[in-house]
Structure formats: C-alpha cells, structure tokens
C-alpha positions as CSV (number, residue, x, y, z in Angstrom):
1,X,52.2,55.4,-61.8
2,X,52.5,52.2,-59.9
3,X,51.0,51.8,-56.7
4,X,53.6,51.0,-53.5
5,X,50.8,48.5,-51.7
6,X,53.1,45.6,-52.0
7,X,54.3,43.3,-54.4
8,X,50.8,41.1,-54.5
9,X,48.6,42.2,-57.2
10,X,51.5,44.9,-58.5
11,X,50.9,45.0,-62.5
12,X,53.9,45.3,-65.0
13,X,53.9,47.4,-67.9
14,X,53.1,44.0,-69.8
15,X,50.4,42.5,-67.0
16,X,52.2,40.3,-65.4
17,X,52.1,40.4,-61.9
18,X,55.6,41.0,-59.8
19,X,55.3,37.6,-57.9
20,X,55.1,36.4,-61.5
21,X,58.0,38.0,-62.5
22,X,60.3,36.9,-59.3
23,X,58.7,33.5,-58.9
24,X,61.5,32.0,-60.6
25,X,64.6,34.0,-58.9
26,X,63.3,33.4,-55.8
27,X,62.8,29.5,-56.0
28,X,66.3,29.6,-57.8
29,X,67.4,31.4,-54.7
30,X,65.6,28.9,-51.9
31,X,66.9,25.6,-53.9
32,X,70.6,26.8,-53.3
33,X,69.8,26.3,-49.4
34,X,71.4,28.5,-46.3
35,X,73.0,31.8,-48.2
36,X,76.1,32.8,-47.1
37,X,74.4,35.5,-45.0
38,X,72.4,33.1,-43.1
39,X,75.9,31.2,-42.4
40,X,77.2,34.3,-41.7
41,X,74.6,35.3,-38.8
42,X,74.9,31.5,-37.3
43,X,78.8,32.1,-37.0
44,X,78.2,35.2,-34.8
45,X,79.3,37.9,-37.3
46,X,76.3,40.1,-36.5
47,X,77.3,41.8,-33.3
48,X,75.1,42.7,-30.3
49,X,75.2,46.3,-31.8
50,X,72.2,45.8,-33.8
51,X,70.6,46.9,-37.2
52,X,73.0,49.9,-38.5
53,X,72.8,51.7,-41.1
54,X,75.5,53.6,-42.8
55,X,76.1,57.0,-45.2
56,X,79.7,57.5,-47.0
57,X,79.8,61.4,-48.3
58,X,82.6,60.7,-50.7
59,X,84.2,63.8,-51.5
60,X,85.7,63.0,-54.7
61,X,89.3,64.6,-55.4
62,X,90.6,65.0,-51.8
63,X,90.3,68.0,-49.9
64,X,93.2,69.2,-48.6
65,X,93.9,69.0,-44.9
66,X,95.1,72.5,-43.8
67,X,92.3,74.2,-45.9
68,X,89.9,72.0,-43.9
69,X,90.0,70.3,-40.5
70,X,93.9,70.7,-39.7
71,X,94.5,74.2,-40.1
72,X,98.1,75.1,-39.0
73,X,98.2,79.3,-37.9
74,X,101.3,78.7,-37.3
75,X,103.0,77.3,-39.8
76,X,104.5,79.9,-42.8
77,X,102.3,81.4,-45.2
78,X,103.3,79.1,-47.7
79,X,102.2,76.0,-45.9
80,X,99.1,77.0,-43.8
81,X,97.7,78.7,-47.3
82,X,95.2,82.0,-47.0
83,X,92.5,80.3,-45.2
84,X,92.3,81.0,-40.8
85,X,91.4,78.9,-38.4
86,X,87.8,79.0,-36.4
87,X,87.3,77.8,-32.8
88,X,84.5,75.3,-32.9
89,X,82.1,74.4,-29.6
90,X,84.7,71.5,-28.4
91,X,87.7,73.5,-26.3
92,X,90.8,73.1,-28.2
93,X,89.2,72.1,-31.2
94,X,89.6,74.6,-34.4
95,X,88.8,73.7,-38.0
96,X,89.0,76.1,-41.3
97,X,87.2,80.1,-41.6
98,X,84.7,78.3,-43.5
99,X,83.1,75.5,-42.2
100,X,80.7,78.0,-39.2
101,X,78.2,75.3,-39.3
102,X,80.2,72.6,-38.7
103,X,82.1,74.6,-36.2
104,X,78.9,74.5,-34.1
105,X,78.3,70.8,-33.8
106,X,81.8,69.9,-33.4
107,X,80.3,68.1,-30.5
108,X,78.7,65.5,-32.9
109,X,81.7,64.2,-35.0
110,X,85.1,62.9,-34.8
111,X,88.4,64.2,-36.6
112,X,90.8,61.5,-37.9
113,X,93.6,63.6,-38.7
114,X,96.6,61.4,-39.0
115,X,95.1,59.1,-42.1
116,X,97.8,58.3,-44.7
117,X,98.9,55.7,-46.7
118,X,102.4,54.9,-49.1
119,X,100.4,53.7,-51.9
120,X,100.8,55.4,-55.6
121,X,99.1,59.0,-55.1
122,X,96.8,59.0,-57.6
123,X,92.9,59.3,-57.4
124,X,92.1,55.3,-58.0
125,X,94.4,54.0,-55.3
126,X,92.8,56.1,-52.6
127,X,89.3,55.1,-53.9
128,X,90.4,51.7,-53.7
129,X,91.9,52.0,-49.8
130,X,89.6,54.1,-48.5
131,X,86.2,51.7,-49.6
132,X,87.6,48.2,-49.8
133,X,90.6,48.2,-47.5
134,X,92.5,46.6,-50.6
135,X,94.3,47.3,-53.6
136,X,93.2,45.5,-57.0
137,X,95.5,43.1,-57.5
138,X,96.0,40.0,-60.0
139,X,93.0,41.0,-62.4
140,X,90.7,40.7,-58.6
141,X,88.9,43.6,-57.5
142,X,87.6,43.9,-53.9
143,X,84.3,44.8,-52.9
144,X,83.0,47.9,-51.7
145,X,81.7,47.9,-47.8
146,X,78.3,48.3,-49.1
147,X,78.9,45.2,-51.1
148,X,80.3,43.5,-48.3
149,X,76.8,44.5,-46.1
150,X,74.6,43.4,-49.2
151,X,76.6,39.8,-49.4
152,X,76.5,39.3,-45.4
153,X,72.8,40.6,-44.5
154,X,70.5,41.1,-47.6
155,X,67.7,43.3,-47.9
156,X,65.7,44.2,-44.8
157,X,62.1,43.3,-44.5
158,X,60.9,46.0,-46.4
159,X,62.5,45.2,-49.6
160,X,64.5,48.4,-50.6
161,X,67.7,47.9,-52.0
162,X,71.0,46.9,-49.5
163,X,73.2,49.0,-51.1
164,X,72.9,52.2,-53.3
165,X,74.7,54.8,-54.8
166,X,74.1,58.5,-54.9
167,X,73.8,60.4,-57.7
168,X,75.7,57.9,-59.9
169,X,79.1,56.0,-60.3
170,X,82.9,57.9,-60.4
171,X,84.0,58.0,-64.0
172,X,87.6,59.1,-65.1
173,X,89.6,60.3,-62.7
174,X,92.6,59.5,-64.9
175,X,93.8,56.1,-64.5
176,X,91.3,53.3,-65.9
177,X,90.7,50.7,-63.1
178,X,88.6,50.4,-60.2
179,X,87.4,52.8,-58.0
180,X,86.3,50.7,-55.3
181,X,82.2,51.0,-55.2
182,X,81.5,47.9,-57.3
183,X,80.9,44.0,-55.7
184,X,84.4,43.0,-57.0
185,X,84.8,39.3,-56.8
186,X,81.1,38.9,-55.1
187,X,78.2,38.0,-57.1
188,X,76.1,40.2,-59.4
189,X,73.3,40.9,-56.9
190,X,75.5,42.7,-54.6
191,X,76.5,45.0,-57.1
192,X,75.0,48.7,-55.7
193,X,72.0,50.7,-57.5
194,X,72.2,53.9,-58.8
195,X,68.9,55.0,-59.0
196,X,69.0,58.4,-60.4
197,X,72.2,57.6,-62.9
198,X,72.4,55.5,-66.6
199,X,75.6,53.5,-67.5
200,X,76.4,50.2,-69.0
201,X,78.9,49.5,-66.7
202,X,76.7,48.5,-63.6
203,X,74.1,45.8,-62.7
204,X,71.2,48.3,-62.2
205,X,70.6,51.4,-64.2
206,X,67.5,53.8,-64.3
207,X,67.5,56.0,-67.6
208,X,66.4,60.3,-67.3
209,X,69.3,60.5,-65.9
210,X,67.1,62.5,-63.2
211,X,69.7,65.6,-61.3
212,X,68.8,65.4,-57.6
213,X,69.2,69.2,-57.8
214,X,66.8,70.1,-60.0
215,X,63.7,67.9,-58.8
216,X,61.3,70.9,-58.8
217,X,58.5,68.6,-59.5
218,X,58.5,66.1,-57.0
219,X,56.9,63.0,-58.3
220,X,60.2,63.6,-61.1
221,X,62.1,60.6,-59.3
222,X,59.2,58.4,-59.0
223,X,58.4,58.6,-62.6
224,X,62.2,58.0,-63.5
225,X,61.5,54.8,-61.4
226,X,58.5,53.8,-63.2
227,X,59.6,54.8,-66.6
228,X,63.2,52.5,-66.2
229,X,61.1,49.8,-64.9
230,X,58.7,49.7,-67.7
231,X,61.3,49.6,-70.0
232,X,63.4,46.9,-67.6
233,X,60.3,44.7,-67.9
234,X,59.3,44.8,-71.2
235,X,62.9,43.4,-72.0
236,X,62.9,41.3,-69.0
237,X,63.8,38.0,-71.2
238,X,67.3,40.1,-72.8
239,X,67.8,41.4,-69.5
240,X,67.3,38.4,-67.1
241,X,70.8,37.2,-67.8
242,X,72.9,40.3,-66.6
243,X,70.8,41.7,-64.0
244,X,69.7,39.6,-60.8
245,X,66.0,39.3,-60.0
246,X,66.8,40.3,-56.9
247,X,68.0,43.3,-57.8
248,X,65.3,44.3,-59.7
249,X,63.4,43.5,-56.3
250,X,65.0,46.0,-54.8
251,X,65.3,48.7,-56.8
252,X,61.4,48.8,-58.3
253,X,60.2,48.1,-54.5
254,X,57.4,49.9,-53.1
255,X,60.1,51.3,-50.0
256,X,62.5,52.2,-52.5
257,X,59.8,54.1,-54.7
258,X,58.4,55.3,-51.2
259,X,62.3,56.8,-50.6
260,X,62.1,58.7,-53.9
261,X,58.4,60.0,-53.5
262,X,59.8,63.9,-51.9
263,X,56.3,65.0,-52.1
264,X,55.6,64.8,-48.6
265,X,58.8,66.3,-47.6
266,X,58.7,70.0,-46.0
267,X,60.8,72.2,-48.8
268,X,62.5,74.5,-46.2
269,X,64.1,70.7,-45.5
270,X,64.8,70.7,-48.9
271,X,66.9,73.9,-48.9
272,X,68.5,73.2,-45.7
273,X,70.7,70.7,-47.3
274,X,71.7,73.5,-50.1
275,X,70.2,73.3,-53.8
276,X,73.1,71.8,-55.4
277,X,73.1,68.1,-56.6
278,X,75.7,67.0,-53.4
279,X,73.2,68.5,-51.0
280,X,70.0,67.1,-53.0
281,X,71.7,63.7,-52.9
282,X,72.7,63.7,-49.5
283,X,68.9,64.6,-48.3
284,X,68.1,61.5,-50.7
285,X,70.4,59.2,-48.7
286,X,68.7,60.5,-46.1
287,X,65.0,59.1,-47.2
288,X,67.1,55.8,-48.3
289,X,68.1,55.3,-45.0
290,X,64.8,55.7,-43.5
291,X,63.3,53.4,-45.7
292,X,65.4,50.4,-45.4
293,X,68.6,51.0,-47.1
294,X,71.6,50.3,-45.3
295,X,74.7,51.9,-46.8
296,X,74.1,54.8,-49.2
297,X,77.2,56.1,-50.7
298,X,76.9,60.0,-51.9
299,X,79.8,61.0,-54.7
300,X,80.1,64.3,-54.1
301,X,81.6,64.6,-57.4
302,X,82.0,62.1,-60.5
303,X,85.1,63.4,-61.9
304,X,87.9,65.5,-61.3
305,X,87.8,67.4,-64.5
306,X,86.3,70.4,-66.3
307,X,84.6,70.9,-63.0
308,X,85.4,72.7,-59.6
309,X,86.0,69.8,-57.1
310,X,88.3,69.4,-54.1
311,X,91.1,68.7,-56.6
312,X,92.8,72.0,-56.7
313,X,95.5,71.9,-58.4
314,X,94.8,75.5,-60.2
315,X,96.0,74.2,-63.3
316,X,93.3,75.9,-65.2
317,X,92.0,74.2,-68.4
318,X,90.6,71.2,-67.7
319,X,91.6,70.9,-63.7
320,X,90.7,74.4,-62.6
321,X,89.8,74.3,-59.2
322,X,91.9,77.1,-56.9
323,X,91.6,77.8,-53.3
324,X,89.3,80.6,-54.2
325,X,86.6,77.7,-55.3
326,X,87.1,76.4,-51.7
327,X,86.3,79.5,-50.1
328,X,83.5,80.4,-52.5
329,X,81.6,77.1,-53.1
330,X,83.0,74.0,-52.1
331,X,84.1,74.5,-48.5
332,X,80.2,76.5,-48.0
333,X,78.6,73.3,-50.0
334,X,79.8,70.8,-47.7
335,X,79.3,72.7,-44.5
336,X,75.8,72.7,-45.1
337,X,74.9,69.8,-46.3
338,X,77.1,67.9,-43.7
339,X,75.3,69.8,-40.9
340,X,72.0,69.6,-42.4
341,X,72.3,65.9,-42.6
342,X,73.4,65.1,-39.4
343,X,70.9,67.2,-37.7
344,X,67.4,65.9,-39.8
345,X,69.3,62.4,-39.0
346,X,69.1,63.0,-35.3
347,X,65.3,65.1,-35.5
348,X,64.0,61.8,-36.8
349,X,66.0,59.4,-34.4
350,X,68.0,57.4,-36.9
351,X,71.7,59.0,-35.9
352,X,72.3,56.7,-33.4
353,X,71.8,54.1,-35.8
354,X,73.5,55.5,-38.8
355,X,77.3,56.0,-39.2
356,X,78.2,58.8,-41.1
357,X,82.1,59.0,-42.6
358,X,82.8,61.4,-44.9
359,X,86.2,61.2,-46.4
360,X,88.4,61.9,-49.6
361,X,90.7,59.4,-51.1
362,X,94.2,61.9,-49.7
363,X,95.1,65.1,-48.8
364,X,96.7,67.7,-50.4
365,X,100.3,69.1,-50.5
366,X,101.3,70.8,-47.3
367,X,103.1,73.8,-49.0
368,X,101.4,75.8,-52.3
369,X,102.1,74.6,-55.9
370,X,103.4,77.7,-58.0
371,X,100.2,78.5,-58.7
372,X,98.6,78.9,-55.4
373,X,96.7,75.1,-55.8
374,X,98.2,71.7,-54.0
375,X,98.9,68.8,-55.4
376,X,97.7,64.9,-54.7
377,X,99.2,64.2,-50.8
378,X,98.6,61.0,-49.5
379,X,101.4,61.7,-47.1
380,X,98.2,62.4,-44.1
381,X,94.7,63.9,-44.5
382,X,91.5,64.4,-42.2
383,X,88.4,62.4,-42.6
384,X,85.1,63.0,-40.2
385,X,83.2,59.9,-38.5
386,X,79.3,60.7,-36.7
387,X,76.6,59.1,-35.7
388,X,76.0,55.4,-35.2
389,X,77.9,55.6,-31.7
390,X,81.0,57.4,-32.6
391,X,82.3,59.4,-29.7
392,X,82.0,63.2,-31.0
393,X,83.8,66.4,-30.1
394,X,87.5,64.7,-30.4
395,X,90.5,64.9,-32.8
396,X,91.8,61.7,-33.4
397,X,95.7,61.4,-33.9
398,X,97.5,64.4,-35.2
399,X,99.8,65.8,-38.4
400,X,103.1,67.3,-38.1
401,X,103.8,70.9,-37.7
402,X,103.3,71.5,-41.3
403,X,100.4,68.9,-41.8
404,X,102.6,66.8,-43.9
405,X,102.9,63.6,-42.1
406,X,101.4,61.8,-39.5
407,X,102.4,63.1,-35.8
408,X,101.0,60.5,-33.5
409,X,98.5,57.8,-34.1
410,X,99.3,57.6,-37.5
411,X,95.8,55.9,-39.3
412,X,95.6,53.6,-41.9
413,X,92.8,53.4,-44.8
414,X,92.4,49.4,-43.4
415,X,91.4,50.7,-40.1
416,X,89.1,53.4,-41.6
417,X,87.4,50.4,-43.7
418,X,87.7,48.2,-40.0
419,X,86.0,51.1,-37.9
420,X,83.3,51.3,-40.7
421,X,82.6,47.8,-40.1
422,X,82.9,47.8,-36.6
423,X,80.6,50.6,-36.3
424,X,77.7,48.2,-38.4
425,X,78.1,45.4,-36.0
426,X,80.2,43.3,-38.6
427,X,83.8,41.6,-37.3
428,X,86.2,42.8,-39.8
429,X,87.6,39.7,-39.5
430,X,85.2,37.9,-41.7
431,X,86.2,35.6,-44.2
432,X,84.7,35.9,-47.1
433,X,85.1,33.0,-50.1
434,X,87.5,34.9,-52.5
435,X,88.5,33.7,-56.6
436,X,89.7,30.3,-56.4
437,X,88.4,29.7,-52.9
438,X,90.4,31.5,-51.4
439,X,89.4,32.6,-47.7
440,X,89.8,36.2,-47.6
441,X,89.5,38.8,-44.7
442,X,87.1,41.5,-45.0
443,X,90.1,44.0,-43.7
444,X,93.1,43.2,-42.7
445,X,93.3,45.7,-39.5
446,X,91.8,46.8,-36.3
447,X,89.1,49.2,-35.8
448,X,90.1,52.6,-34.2
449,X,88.6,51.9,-30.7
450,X,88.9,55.6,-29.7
451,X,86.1,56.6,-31.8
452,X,83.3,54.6,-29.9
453,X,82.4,54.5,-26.7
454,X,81.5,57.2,-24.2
C-alpha cells in the first residue's frame, strides 16, 4: 500500500520516485508556454461564480416522462400508464407514486419538463446532445462537458483527476459511434478516468474491474488503485506513448486514492445511497467531489440490454425491462440514491458548490406499446437540475396534455449543455480550437436563466 503524503519521496513498484517519473511530462508541459487554460482564465472565461464543481447521474436508456416527473391523471389510461401521481412539498408540484423521497425535497431541485430534440431517436444521438451539445459530424467527435472543464481549468491544487467517470464507460446501446463522454477532438489528457472500470478504448484504465456495490472490504478500491498502478509503471516505457503523464498524475494521486479510501466513511452513509452499484457510485462521486474532482459523471447503467434499465420497451429477451421493473426497482433505486446524495452534499457544505443534473438521453412514448412498455421518444422528456445555485422547488416549461410534445418553453439539449456551463462559471460561448483550426463554440445556445437566481 502506498502512502498518500505527497508526491516527494512516493516509491514506484520499480523505485523510482514519482517526481522521477513526471519530471519529463511536466518540463514537456512548461516548455509549450501559457496552456490554453491559462489563456482561457486571462480572456475572462472563468466567471465571478467561483470554483464549481459538477455531478451528471446519467440514467442510461431514458426514463419515460409520465412514469416519472410529468405524470398526466388526466390523460386516458393508455397514455398516463398505471403509475399515480404524488403531491410533493412545492404547491402545485406532483411527480410519480414512486419517487416519496424525492417528493419531500422537491424544494431542492428543478424540473425541465419540456426538453426535446428532432434528432434520429436512437440511444447515441441523445448521448451525444445531451453531453456535448453536438452531433458527430464529418469523422469529428465533440467533447464531453467534463472534457471541456479538464481542457479550460486543469486539475485543482490537490492533484485528483479533473474529470472522471463512474462506474465505467457506456458500451452498446446499438448503434456504434460515440456516446458523448470521451475528449473528442481535445487532446489525450482530457480524456476522463474510470477508476473502478478496464477497457482498451480509453486513456486511463484500472484493472479488478472493482463493483462499487460490492466493496465490503473497504481498502478494496485502494488496492485496485495500487495494483493498476504497479502494473501502469512497470510498463511505463510501452505505455508512455498512449497515456499522458498527466493523467497518470491524476489518477495515482494521493487525493484521488484519499477519494477511494471508504474506510473512514460511517456505513449507515453507505446504505443510505442503496446497496446497488448506481447508489455505491453515486456516494463515490460524492468523495470525488470532495476531494478535488470537478465533474464526475455516474452511468447509471452501461447498456441497454439483457438488463433491467429505464429502456422499457417490454420486449422480453434481451430488452426486458416493463413498467413493473420501474415500480419495483428502478423508480425506488433512483429515489434513493438521488435524495441521499443531495442531502450528504448539503450535510458537508459542498451543494452550493456542486451542480447536480440528472438526465436521460429522451423520453418515452406518450401512449403504451402493445405490450404495456414505451418506445424511444425524443418528442419531450423531464430532466432534474440541483445544487450549485439552481433555484429549486419549480417546473420549468411544460408537455402537452398527453406528455408528448413540448407545451410552452420548449428546451433544447444545447441549452441543457449551456445551463451546465453556466452553472460552473464557464461562458458557453467559448471558443475552443477545433480540427483544422477551426474556432468552435463550446454550445451554440443560451443557458436557461430561470433556473438560477433566487
């Protein structure tokens, strides 16, 4: 076990010291002069807002809207589905039967329940949207947000990674192109680290392939750390090439080990956030958070098959997941490890410097398949926005009668991405140097002003 004094006097697995082994990354990295970050803060793109941090629940498959946060009583059995609505503590607010947690602390979030988009309503193009504010284009992927906040402001003081992943990357979701969490056209180093997954496919990868929900012993992560790093330096000359030095700061950093040390943590915590790997992961965000990390991404799920997710189109065989999964596990999951999240981030003081946004990539049909499911809708859905000075207790635009289209203040996935941006003190209209120099917005759109402010 390594100790987390600091990098001086650190030993690799071979001896070598960790200023040793950076030495030459970071004079490679101070010869290039001012970094675009440092460019970035002399042109004013840091607002007076201050040091945020950010956590995306990604809720992988789409919930659907009516089943959720936009129940319609009214509407006809087929449409409003079996599910009734609950009054929450904001008047005139009401959100699905099972969400009671949530329905408590309405107070503390914001509904956006008029986002849609005309793209192609599959699972990629909402990834895309909904974390980039682009489409893929050309052979050019966008980057993430987190990418974005890597490229523009670096690691904080501490070390710990900028950006980070939770529990691992999205595989298939049936189409094979981006899903909109890697650096796209930015360099390697702002690629995000998955600290508890193992693919090829990403710039830094621990091996144990360590489940967040089943860390009974609760140095597990730290040796997972310490194991992948031992193996990451004794092939440091193979590996040098394809993975930055500073991302190997980051990851192997005594913060970042200090994040994944749960030791000290009370376990009644633990359980609060639900002993599933969403919930374990969102409690890890959490501790990322705290130590220095400033956007955490949680995937609630990695793929939409052989698995219950919120994709449920109750196809059976390998897309199973009914209504019945909602009410029984997936609707109960979220509830409480939404609740249990935002309330340990405001115990400790950090939700008023932490966004939260948990979204899905679309909605769901507004009247039942055949089989009692819903299909892909991207037609309008509800996403949830906390923390980080979002104005809670409102509902923010509105669906139709039958939740199938936008009503009034119809919201695009740009000004989701904008509003993200906003909310971390970054102008989303920052250029950023694109393939072939191209000077490329961050987002082309307006942040939702209605969602900060008293």
């Amino acid at each position: 076990m390594l100790s987390f004094e600091g990098f001086t006097g650190i030993k690799q697995c071979n001896g070598l010291t960790r200023r040793d082994f950076l030495r030459v990354g970071a004079l490679t990295a101070g010869a290039a002069g001012f970094s675009l970050a440092d460019l970035a803060r002399l042109q004013g793109v840091e607002s007076s807002r201050g040091d945020m941090n950010c956590i995306v629940l990604f809720l992988v498959g789409g919930p659907g809207q009516l089943d959720t946060w936009d129940p319609k009583p009214e509407a006809p059995e087929i449409v409003r589905g079996p599910f009734r609505p609950i009054s929450t503590n904001v008047p005139g607010i009401q959100i699905s039967e099972h969400f009671p947690l949530m329905a408590r602390m309405a107070d503390r979030y914001a509904i956006l329940r008029s986002v849609h988009h005309d793209s192609a309503p599959i699972h990629e193009t909402g990834h895309q949207l909904m974390q980039t504010g682009r489409l893929s284009h050309g052979g050019i992927d966008f980057p993430h947000v987190g990418s974005v906040v890597s490229h523009l402001r670096g690691s904080r003081d501490q070390g710990a990674p900028p950006f980070a992943i939770l529990p691992g990357p999205i595989s298939s979701t049936g189409v094979s192109v981006s899903h909109g969490q890697s650096a796209g056209f930015l360099a390697e180093e702002h690629e995000p680290v998955f600290p508890l997954g193992d693919t090829d496919e990403w710039v830094v990868r621990l091996t144990g392939n360590v489940d967040p929900a089943r860390l009974e012993n609760p140095n597990a992560l730290v040796s997972a750390v310490d194991q992948a790093q031992c193996t990451l330096e004794e092939n440091a000359v193979e590996n040098r090439g394809s993975i930055s030095e500073r991302a190997i700061a980051s990851i192997f950093s005594p913060q970042a080990k200090k994040a994944f040390a749960i030791a000290s943590e009370n376990e009644d915590l633990r359980a609060s956030y639900g002993r599933n790997t969403f919930g374990q992961s969102c409690f890890l965000a959490r501790r990322l958070v705290e130590e220095g990390v400033r956007l955490v991404t949680v995937n609630m799920f990695d793929t939409v098959f052989n698995q219950v997710t919120w994709d449920c189109h109750a196809d059976g065989a390998s897309l199973p997941t009914t209504l019945e999964d909602y009410k029984r596990i997936l609707c109960p999951m979220f509830d409480r490890a939404y609740t249990a999240l935002l309330e340990d981030l405001s115990q400790r003081g950090l939700l008023q410097q932490t966004i939260v946004v948990a979204m899905g990539e679309f909605g769901r049909t507004p009247q039942l398949n055949p089989r009692g499911g819903r299909d892909h809708w991207p037609g309008v859905w509800s996403i949830l926005f906390a923390g980080g000075g979002v104005r809670g207790g409102q509902a923010i635009g509105a669906s139709d009668s039958l939740g199938g289209e936008p009503k009034d203040r119809p919201i695009s996935p740009q000004e989701v991405v904008a509003s993200i941006y906003h909310g971390l003190g970054i102008d989303p209209r920052t250029r950023l140097t694109g393939p072939d120099n191209q000077q490329i917005s961050l987002v082309d759109a307006e942040p939702i002003h209605e969602l900060f402010g008293s």
